[in-house]
PDB file of the backbone (N, CA, C, O) and the ligand in Angstrom, with CONECT records:
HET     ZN  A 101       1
ATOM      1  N   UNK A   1       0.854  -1.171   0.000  1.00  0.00           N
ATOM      2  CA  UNK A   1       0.000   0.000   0.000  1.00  0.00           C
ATOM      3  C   UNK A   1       0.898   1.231   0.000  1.00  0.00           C
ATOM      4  O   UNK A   1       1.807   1.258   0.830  1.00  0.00           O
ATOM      5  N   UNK A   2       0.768   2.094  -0.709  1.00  0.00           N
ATOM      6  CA  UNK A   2       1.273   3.079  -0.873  1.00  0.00           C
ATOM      7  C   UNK A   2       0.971   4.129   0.116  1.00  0.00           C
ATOM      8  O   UNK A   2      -0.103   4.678   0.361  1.00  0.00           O
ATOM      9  N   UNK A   3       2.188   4.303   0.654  1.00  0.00           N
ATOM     10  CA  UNK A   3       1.989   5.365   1.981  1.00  0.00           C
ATOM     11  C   UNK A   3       2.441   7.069   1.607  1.00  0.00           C
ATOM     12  O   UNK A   3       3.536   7.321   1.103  1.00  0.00           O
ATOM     13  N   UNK A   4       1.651   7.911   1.864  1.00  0.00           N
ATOM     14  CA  UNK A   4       2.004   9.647   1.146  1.00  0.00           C
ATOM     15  C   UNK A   4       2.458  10.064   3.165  1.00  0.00           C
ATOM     16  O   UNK A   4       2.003   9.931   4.301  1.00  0.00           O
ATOM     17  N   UNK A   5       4.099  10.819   2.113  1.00  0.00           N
ATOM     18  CA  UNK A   5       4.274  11.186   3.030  1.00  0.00           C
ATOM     19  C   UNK A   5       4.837  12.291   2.932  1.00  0.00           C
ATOM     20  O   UNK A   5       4.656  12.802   1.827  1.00  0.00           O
ATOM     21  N   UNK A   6       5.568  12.997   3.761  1.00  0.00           N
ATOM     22  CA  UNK A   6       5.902  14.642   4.027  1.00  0.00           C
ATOM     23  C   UNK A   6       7.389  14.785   4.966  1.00  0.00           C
ATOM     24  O   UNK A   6       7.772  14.229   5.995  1.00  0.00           O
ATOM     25  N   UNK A   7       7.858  15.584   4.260  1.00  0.00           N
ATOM     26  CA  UNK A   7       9.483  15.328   4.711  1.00  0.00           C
ATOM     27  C   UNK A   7       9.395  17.168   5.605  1.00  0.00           C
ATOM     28  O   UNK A   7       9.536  18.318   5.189  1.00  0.00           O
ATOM     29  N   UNK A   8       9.025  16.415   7.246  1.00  0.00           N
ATOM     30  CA  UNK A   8       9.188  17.857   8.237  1.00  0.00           C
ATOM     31  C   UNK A   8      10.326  17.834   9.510  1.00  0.00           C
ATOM     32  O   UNK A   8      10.440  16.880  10.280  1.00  0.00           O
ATOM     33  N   UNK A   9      10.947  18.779   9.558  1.00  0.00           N
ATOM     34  CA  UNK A   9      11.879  18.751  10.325  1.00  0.00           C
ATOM     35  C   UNK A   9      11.140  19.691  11.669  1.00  0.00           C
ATOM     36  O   UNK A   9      10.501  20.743  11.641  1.00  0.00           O
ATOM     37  N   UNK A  10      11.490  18.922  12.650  1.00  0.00           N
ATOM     38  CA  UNK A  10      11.111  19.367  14.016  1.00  0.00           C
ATOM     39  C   UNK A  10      11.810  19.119  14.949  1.00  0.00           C
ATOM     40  O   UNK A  10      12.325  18.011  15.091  1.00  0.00           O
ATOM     41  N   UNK A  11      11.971  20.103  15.779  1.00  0.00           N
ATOM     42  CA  UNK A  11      12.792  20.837  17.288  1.00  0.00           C
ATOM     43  C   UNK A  11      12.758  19.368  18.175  1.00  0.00           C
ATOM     44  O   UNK A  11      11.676  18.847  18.447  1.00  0.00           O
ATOM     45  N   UNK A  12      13.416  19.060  18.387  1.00  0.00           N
ATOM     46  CA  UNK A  12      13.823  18.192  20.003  1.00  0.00           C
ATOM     47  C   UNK A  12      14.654  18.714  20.784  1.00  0.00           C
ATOM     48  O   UNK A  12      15.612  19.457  20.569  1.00  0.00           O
ATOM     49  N   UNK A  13      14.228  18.280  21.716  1.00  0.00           N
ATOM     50  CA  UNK A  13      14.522  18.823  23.180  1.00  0.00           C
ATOM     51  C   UNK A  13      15.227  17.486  23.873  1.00  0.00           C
ATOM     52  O   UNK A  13      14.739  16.368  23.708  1.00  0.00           O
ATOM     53  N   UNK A  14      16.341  17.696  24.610  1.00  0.00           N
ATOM     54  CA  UNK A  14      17.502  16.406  24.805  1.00  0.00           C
ATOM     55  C   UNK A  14      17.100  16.878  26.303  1.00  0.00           C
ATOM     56  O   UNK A  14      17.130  18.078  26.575  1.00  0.00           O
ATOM     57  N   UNK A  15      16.610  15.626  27.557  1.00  0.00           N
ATOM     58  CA  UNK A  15      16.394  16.212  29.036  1.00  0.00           C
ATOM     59  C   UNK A  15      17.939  15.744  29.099  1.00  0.00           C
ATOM     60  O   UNK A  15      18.399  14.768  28.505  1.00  0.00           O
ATOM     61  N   UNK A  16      18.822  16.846  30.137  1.00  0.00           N
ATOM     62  CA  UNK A  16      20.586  16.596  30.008  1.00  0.00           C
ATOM     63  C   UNK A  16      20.428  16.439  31.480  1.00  0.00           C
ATOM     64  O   UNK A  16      21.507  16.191  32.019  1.00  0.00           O
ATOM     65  N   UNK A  17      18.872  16.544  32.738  1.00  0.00           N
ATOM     66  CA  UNK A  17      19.409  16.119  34.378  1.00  0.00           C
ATOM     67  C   UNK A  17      18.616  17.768  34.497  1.00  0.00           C
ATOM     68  O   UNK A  17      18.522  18.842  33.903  1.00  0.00           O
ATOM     69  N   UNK A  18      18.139  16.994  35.794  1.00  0.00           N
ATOM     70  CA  UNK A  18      17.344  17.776  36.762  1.00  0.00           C
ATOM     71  C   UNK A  18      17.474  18.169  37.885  1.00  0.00           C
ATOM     72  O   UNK A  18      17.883  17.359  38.717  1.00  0.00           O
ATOM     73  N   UNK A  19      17.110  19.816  38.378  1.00  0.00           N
ATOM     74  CA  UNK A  19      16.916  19.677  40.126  1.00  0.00           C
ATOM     75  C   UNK A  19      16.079  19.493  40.809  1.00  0.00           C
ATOM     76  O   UNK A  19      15.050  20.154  40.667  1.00  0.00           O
ATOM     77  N   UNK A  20      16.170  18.631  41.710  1.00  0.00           N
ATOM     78  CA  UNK A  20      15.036  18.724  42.929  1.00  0.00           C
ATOM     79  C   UNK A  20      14.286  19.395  43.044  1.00  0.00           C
ATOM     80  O   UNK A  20      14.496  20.027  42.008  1.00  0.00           O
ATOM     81  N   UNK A  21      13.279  19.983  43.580  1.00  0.00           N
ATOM     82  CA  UNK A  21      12.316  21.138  43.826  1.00  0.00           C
ATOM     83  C   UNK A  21      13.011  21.311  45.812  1.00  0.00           C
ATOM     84  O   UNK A  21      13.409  22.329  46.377  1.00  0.00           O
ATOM     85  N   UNK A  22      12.940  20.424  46.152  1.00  0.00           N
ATOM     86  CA  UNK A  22      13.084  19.841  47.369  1.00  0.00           C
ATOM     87  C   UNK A  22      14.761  19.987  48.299  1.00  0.00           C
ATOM     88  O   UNK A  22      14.983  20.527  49.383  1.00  0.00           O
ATOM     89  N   UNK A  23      15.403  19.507  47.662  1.00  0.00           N
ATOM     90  CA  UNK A  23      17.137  19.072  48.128  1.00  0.00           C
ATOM     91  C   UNK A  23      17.732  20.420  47.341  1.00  0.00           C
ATOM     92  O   UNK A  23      18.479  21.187  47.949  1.00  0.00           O
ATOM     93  N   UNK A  24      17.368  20.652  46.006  1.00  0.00           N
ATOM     94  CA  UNK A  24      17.779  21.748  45.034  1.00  0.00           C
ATOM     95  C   UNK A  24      19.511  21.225  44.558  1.00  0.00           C
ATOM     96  O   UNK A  24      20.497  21.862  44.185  1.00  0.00           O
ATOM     97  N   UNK A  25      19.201  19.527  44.838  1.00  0.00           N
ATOM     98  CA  UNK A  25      19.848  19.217  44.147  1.00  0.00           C
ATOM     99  C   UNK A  25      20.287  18.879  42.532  1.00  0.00           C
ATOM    100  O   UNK A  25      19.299  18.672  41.827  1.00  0.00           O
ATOM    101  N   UNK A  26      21.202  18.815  42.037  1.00  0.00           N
ATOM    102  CA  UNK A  26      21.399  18.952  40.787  1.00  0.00           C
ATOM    103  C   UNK A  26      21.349  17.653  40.279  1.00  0.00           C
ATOM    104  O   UNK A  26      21.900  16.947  41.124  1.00  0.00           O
ATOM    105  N   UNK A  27      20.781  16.612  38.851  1.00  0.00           N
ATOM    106  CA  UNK A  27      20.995  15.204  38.967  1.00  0.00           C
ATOM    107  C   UNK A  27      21.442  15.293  37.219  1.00  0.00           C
ATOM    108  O   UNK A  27      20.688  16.026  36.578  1.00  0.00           O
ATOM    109  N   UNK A  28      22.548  14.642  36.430  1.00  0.00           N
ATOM    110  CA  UNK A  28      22.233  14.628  35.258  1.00  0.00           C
ATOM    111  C   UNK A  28      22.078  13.212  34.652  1.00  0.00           C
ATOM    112  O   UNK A  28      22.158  12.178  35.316  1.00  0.00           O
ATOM    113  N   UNK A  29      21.855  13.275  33.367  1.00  0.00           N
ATOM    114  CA  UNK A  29      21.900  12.320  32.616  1.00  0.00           C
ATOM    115  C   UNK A  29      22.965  10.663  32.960  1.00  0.00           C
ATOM    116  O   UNK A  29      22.676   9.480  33.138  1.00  0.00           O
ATOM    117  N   UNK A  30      24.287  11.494  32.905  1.00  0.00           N
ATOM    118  CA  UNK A  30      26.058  11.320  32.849  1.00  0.00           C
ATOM    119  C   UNK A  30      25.977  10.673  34.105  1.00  0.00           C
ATOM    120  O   UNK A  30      26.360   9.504  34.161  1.00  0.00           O
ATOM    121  N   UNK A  31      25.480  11.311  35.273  1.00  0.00           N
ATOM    122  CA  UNK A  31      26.120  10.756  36.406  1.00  0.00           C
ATOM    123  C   UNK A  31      25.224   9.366  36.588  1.00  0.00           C
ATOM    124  O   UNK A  31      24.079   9.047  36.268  1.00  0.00           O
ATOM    125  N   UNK A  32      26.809   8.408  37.561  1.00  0.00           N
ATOM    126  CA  UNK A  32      26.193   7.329  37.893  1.00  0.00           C
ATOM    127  C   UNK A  32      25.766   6.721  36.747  1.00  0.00           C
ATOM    128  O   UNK A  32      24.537   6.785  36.696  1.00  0.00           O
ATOM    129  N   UNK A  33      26.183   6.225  35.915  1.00  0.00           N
ATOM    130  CA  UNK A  33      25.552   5.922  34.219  1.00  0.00           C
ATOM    131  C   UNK A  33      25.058   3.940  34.798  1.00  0.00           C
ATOM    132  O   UNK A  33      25.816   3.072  35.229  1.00  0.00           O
ATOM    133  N   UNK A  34      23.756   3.886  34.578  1.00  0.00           N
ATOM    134  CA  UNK A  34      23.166   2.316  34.773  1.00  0.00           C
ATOM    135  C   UNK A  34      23.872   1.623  33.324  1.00  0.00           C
ATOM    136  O   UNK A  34      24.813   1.960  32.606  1.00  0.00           O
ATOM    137  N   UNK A  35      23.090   0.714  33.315  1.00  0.00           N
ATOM    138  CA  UNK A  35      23.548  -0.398  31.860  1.00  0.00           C
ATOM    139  C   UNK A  35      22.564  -0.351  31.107  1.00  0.00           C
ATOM    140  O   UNK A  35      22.179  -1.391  30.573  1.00  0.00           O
ATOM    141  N   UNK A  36      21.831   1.022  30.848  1.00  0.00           N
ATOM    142  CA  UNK A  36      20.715   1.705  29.799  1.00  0.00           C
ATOM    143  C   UNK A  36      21.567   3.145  29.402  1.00  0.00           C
ATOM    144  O   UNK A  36      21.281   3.964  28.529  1.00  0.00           O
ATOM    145  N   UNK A  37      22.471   3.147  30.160  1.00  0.00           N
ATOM    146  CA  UNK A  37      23.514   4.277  29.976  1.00  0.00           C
ATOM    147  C   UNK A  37      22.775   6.025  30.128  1.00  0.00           C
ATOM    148  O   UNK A  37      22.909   7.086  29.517  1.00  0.00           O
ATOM    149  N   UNK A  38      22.195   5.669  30.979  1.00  0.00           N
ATOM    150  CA  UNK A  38      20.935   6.594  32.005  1.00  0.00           C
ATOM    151  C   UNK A  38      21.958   6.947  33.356  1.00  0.00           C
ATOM    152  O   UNK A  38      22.953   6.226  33.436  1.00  0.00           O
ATOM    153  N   UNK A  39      21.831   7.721  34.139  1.00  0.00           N
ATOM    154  CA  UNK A  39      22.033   8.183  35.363  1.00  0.00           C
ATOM    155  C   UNK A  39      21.173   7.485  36.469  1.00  0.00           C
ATOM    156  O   UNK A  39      19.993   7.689  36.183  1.00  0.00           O
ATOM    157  N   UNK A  40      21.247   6.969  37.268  1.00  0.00           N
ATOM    158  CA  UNK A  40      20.418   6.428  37.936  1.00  0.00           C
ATOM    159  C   UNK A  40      19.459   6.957  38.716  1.00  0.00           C
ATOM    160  O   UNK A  40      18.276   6.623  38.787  1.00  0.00           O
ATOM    161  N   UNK A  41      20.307   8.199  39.569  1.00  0.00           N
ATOM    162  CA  UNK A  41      19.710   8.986  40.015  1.00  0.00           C
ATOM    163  C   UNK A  41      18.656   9.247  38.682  1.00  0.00           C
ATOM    164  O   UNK A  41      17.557   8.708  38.819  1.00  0.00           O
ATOM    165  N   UNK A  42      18.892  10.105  37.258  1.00  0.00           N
ATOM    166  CA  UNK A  42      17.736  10.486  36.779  1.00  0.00           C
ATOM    167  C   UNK A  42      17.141   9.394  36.163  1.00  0.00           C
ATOM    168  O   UNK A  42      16.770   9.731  35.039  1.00  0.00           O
ATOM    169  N   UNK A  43      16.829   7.960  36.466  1.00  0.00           N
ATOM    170  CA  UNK A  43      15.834   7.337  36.536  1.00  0.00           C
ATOM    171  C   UNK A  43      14.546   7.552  37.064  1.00  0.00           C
ATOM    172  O   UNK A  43      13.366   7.476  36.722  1.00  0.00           O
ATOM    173  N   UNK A  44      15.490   7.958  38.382  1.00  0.00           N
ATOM    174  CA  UNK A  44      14.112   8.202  39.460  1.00  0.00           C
ATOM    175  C   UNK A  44      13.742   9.559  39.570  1.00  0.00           C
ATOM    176  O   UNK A  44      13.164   9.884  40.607  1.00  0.00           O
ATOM    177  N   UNK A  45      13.961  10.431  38.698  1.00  0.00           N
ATOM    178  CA  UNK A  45      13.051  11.548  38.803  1.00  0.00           C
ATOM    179  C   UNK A  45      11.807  11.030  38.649  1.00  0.00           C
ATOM    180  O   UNK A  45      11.481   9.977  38.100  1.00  0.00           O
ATOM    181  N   UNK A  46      10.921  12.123  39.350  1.00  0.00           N
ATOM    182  CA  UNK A  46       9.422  12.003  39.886  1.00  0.00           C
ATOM    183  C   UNK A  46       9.081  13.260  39.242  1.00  0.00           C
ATOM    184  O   UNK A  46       9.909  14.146  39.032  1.00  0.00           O
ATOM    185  N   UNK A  47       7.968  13.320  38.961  1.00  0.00           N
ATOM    186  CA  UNK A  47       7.090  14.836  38.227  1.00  0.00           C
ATOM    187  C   UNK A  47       5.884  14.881  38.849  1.00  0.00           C
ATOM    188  O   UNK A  47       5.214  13.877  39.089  1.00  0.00           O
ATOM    189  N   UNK A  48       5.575  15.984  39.122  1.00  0.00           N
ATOM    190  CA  UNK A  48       4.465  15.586  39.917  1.00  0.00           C
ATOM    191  C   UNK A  48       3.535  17.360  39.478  1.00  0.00           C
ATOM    192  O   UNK A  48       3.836  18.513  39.785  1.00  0.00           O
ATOM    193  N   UNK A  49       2.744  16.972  38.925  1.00  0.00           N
ATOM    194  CA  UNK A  49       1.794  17.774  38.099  1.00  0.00           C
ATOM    195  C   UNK A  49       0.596  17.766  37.760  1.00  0.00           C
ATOM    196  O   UNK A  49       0.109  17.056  36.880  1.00  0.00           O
ATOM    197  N   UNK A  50      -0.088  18.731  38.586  1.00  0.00           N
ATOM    198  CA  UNK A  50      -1.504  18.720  38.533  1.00  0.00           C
ATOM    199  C   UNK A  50      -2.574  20.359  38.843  1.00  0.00           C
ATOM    200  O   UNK A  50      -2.232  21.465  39.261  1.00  0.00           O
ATOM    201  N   UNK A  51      -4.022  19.771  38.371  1.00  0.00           N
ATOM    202  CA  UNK A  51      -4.416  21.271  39.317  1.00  0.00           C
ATOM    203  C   UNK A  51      -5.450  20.759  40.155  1.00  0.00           C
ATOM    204  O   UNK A  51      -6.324  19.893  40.196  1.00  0.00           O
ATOM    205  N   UNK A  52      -4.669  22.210  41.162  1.00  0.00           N
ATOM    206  CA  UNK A  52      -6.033  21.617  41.974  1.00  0.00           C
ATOM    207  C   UNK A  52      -7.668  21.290  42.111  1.00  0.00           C
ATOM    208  O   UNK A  52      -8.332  21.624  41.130  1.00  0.00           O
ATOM    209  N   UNK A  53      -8.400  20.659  43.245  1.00  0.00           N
ATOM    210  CA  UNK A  53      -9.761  20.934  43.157  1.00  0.00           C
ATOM    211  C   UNK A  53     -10.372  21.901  43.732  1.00  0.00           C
ATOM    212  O   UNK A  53      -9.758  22.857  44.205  1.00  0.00           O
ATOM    213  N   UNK A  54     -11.614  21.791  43.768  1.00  0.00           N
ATOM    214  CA  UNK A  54     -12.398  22.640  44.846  1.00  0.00           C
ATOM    215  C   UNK A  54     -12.058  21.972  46.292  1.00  0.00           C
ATOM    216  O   UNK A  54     -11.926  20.786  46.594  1.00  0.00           O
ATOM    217  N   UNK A  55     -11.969  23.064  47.020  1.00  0.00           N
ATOM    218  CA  UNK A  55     -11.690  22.493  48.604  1.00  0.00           C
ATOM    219  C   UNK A  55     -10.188  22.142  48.914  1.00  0.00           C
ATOM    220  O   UNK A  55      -9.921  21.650  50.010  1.00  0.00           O
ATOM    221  N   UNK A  56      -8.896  22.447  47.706  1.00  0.00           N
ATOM    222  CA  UNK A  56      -7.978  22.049  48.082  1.00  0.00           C
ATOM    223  C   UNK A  56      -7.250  22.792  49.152  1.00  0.00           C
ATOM    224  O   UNK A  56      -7.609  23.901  49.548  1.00  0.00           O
ATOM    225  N   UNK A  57      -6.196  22.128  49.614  1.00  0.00           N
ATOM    226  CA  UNK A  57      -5.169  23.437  50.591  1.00  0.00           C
ATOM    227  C   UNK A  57      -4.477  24.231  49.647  1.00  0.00           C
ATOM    228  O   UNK A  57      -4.357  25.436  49.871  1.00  0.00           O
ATOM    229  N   UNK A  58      -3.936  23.653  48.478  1.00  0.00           N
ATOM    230  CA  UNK A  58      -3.244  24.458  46.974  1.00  0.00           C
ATOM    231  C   UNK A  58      -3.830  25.940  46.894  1.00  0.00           C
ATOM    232  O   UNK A  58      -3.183  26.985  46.961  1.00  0.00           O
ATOM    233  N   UNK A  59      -5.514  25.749  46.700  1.00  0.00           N
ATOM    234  CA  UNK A  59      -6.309  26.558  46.313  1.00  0.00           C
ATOM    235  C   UNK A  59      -7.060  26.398  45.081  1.00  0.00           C
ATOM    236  O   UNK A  59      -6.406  26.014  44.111  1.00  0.00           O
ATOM    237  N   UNK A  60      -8.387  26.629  44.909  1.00  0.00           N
ATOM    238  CA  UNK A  60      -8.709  25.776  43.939  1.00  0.00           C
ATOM    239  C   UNK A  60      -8.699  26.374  42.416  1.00  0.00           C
ATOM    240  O   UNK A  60      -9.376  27.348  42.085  1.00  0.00           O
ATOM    241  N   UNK A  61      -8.043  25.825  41.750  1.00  0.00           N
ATOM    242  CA  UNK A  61      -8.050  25.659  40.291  1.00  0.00           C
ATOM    243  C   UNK A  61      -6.355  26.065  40.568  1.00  0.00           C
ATOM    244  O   UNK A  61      -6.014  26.880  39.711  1.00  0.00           O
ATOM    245  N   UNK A  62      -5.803  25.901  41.027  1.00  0.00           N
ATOM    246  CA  UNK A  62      -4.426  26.300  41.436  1.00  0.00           C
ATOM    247  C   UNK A  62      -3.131  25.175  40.822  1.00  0.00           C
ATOM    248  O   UNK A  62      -3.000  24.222  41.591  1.00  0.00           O
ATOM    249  N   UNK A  63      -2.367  25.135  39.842  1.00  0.00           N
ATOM    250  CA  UNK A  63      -1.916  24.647  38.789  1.00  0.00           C
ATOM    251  C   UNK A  63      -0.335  24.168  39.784  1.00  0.00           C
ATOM    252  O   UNK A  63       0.510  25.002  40.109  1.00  0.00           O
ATOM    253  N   UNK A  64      -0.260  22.903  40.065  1.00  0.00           N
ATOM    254  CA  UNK A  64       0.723  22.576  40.953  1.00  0.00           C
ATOM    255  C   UNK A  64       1.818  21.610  40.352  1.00  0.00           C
ATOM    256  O   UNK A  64       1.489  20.539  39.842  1.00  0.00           O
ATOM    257  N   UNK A  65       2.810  21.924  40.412  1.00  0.00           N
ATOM    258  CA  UNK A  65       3.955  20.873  39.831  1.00  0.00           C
ATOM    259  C   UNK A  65       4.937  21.487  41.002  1.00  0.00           C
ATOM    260  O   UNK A  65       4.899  22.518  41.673  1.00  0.00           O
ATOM    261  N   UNK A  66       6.226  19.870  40.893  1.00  0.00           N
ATOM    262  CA  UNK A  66       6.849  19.845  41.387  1.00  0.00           C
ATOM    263  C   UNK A  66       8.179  18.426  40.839  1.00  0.00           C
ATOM    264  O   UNK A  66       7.758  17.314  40.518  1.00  0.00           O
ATOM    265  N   UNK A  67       9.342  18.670  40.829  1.00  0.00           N
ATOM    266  CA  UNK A  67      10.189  17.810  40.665  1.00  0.00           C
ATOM    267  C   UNK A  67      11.331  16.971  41.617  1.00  0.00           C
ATOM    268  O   UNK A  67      12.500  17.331  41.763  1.00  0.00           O
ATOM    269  N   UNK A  68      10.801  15.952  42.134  1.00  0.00           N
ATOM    270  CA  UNK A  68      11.343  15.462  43.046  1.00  0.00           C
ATOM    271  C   UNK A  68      12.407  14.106  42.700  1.00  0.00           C
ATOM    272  O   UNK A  68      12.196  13.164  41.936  1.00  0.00           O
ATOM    273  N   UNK A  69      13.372  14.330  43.386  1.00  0.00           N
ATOM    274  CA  UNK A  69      14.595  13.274  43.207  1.00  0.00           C
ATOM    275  C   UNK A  69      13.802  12.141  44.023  1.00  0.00           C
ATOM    276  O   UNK A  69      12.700  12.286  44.551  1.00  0.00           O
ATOM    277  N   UNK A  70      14.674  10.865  44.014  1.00  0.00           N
ATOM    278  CA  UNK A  70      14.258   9.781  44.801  1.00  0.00           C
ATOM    279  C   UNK A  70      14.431   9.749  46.158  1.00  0.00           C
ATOM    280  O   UNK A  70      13.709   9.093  46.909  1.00  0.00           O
ATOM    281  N   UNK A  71      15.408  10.465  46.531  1.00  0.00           N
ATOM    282  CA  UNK A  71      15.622  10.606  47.903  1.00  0.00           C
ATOM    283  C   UNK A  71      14.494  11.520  49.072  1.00  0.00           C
ATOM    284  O   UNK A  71      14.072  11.160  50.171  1.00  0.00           O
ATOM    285  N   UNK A  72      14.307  12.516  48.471  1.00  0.00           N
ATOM    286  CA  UNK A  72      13.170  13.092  48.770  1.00  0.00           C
ATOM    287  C   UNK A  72      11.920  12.595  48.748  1.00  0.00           C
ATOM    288  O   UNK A  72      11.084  12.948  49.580  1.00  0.00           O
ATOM    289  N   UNK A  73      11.677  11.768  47.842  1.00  0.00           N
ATOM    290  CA  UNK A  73      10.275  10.967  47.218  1.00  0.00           C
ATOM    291  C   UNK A  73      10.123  10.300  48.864  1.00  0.00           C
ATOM    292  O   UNK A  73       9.292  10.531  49.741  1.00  0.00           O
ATOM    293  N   UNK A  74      11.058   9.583  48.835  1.00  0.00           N
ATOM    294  CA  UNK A  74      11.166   8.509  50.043  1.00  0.00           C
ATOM    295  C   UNK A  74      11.280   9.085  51.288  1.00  0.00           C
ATOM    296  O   UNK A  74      11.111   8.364  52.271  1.00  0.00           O
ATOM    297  N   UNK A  75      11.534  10.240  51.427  1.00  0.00           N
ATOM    298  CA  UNK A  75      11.401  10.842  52.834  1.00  0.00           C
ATOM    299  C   UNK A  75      10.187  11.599  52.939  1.00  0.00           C
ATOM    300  O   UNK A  75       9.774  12.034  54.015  1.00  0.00           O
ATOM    301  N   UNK A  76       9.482  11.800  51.601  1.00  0.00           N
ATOM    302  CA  UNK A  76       8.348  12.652  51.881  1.00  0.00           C
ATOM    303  C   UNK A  76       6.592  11.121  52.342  1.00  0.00           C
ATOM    304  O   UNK A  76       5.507  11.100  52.922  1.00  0.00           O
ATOM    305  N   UNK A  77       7.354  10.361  51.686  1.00  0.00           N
ATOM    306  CA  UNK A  77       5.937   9.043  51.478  1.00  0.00           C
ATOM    307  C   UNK A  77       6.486   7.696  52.384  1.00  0.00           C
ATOM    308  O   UNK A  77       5.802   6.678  52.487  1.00  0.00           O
ATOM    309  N   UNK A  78       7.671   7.834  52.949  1.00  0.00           N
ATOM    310  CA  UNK A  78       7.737   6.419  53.680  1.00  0.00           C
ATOM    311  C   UNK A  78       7.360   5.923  54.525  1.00  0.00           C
ATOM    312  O   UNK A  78       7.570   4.830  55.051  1.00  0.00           O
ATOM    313  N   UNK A  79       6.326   7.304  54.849  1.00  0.00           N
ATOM    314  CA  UNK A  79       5.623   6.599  56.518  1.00  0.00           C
ATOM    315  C   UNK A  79       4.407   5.963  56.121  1.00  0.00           C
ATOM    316  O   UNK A  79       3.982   5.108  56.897  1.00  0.00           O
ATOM    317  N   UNK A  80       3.629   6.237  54.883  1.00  0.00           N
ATOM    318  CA  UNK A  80       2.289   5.784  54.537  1.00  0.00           C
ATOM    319  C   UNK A  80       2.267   5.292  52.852  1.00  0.00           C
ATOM    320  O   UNK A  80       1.342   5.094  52.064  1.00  0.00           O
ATOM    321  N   UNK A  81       3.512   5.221  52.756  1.00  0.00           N
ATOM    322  CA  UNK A  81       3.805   3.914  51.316  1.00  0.00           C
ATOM    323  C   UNK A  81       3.687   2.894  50.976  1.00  0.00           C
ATOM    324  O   UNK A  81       4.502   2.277  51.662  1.00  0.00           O
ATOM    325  N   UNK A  82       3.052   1.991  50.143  1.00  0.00           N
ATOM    326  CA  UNK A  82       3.015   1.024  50.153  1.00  0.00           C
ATOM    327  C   UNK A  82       4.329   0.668  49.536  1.00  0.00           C
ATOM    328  O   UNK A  82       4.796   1.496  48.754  1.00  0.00           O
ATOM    329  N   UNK A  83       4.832  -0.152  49.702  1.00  0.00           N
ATOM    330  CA  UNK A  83       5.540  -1.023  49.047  1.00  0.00           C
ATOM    331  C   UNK A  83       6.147  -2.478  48.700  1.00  0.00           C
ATOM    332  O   UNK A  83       6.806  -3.016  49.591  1.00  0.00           O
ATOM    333  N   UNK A  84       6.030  -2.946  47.858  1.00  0.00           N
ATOM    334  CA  UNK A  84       5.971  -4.085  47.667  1.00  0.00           C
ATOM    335  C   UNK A  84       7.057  -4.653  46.640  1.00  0.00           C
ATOM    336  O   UNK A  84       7.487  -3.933  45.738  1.00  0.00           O
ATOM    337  N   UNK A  85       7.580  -6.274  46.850  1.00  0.00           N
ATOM    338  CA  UNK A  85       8.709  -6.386  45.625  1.00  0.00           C
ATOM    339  C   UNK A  85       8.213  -6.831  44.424  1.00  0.00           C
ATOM    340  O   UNK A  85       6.983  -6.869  44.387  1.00  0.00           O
ATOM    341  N   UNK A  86       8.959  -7.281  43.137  1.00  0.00           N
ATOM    342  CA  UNK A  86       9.088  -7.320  42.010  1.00  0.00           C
ATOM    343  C   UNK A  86       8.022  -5.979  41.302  1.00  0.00           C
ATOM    344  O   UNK A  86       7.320  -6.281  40.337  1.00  0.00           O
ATOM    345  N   UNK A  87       7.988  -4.873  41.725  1.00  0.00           N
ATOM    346  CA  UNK A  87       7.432  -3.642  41.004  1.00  0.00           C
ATOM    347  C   UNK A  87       7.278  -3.648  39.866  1.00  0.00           C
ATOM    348  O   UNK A  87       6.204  -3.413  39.312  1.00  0.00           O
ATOM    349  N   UNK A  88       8.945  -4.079  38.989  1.00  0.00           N
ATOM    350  CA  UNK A  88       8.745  -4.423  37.400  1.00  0.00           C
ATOM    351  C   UNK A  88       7.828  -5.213  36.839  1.00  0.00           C
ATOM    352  O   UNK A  88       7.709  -5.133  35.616  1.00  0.00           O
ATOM    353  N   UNK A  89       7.007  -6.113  37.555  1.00  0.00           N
ATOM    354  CA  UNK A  89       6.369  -7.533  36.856  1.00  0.00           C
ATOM    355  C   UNK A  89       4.888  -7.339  37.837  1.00  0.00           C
ATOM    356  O   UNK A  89       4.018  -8.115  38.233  1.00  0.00           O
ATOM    357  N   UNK A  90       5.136  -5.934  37.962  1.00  0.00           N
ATOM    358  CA  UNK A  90       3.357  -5.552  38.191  1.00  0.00           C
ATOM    359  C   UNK A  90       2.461  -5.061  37.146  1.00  0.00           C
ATOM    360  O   UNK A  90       1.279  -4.834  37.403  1.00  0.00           O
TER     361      UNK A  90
HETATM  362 ZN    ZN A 101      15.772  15.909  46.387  1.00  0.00          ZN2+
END
């Protein structure tokens, strides 16, 4: 089947490592490199993005993000986290 197509060039954006919102620590790509040749640390970046509701403490309709490392993640949720093993093969 004959496929029509269109030759467009478009902008990418390379994520090179993130800071914390939290620690205001710095994490990149490079560091700590896993065997996906990822940073480990920025594996575990967390994003956390939303708006609020009616009745929130935010305020409502109040547009909330935040970027959290893993270390923080785990000090902010470990008292009322679930957690459980093999995560991958959930
Ligand atoms: Zn942090």
């Amino acid at each position: 089947m004959p496929v029509n197509t269109i030759k467009v060039q478009r902008e990418c954006i390379d994520i090179t490592g993130f800071t914390c919102n939290k620690c205001k620590k710095t994490y990149s790509v490079d560091s700590d490199e896993d065997s996906f040749g990822f940073g480990e640390e920025f594996d575990d970046m967390h994003q956390i993005d939303f708006v609020a509701g009616y009745g929130s403490p935010f305020g409502d309709g109040m547009k909330v993000s935040a970027t959290i490392c893993r270390w923080c993640l785990y000090d902010l949720i470990k008292e009322f986290a679930h957690i459980r093993e093999n995560g991958y093969n959930a």
